[in-house]
C-alpha positions as CSV (number, residue, x, y, z in Angstrom):
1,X,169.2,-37.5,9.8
2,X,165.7,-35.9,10.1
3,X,165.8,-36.3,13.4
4,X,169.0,-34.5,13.9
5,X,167.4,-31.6,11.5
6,X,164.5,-31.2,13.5
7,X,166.9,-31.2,16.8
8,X,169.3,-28.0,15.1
9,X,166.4,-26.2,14.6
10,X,164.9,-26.3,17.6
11,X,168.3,-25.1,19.4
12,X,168.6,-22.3,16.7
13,X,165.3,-20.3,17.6
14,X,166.5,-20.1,21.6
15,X,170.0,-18.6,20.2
16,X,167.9,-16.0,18.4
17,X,165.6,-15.0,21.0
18,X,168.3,-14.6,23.2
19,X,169.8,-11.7,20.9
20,X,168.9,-8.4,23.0
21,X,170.0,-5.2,24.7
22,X,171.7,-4.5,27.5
23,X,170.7,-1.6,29.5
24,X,173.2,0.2,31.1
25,X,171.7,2.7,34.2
26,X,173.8,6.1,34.1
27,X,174.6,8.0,37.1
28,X,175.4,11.0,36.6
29,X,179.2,10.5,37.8
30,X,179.1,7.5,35.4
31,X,177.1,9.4,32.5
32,X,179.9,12.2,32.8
33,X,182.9,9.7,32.1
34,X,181.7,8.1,30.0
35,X,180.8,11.4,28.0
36,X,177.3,12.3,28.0
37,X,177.0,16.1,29.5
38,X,174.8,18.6,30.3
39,X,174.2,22.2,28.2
40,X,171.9,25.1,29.7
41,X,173.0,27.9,27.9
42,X,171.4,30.4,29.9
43,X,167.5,29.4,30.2
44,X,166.6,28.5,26.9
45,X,167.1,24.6,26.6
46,X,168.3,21.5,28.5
47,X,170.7,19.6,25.9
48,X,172.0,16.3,26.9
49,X,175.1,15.8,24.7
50,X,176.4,11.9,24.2
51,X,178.9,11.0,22.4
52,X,179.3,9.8,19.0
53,X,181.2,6.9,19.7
54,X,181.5,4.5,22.8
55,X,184.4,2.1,22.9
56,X,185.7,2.4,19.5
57,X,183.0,0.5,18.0
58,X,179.7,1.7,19.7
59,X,177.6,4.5,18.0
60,X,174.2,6.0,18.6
61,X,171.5,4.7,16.3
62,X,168.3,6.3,18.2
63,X,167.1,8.0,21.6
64,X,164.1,8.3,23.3
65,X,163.0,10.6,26.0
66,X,159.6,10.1,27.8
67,X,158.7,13.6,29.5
68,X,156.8,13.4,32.6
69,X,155.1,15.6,35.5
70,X,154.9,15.1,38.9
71,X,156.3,11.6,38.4
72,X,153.0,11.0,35.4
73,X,154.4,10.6,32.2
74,X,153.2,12.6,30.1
75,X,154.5,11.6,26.1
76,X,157.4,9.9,24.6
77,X,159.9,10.8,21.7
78,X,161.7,8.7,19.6
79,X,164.6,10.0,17.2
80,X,166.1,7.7,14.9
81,X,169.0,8.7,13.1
82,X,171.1,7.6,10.1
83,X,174.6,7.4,10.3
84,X,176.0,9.3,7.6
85,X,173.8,12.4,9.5
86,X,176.9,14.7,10.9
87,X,174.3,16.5,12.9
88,X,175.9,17.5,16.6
89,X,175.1,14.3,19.3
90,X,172.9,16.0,21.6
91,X,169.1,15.5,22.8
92,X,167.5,19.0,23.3
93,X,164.9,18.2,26.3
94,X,161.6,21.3,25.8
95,X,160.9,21.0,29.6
96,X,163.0,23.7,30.9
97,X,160.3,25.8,32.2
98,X,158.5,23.4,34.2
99,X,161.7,22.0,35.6
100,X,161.0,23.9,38.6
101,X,157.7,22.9,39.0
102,X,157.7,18.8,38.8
103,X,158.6,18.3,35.1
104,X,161.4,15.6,34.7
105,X,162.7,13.6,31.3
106,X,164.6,10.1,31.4
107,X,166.6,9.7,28.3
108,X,167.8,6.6,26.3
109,X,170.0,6.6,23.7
110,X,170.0,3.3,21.7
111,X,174.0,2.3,20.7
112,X,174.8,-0.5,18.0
113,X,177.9,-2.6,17.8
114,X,179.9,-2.0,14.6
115,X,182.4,-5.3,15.0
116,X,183.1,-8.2,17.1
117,X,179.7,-8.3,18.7
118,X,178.3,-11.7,19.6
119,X,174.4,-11.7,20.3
120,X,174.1,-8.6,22.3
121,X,174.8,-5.8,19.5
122,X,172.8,-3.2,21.2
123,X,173.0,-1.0,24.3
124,X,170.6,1.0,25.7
125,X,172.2,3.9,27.9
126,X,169.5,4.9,30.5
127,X,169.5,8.6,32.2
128,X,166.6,8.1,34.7
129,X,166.2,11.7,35.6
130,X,167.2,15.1,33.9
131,X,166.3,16.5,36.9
132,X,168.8,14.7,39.4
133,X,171.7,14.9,36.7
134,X,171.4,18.8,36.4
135,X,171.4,18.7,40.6
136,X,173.8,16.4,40.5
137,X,176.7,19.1,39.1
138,X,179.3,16.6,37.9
139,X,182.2,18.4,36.8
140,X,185.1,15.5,36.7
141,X,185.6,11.9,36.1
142,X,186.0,10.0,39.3
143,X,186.2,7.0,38.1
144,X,189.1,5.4,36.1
């Protein structure tokens, strides 16, 4: 009996370590179906809006956006947010002047599974370049 104790635990802590993300690369054809979108209203900010449910079951518990410069990153945010916070789902980005002039942003934004989740019960949603998105244009879902 022991024996069989000491075997159950040692299979449970693999089955915890193997709880993680999944990260999920957005282009921006994919980022714009999927509903994350760009705001420039005129040439104050860069917003990335995302939306505040994925799936039915999928919201946004924090983002993070590491700024760089010439390709050298330069500092990282991180936002967490409560859930009962109503505040509009958008990541305002304060590199629009040097956008230009080699400044650039990725941005992650951290989902968490509300049911039915198994081990993976997070999902990181990866824009690699704020810079290529805005070139990018994407005005319509391609994909179905």
């Amino acid at each position: 009996m022991r024996n069989i104790l000491i075997l159950l635990s040692l299979l449970s802590f693999p089955s915890l370590a193997s709880v993680t993300s999944s990260n999920i690369q957005l282009t921006p054809e994919k980022a714009f179906c999927l509903g994350f979108t760009l705001e420039r209203p005129g040439e104050e900010y860069v917003g990335l809006n995302y939306p505040s449910v994925i799936d039915k079951k999928w919201v946004p518990v924090s983002t993070i956006v590491e700024y760089s410069l010439n390709e050298n990153p330069i500092f990282i945010t991180r936002t967490d947010f409560d859930q009962t916070n109503k505040q509009k789902q958008m990541v305002i980005l304060g590199f629009h002047e040097t956008i230009h002039s080699g400044g650039d942003a990725a941005v992650s934004i951290t989902y968490q599974c509300l049911e039915k989740c198994g081990v993976n019960y997070l999902k990181n949603y990866n824009v690699p370049s704020i810079v290529k998105y805005i070139q990018a244009n994407v005005q319509q879902c391609l994909y179905k």
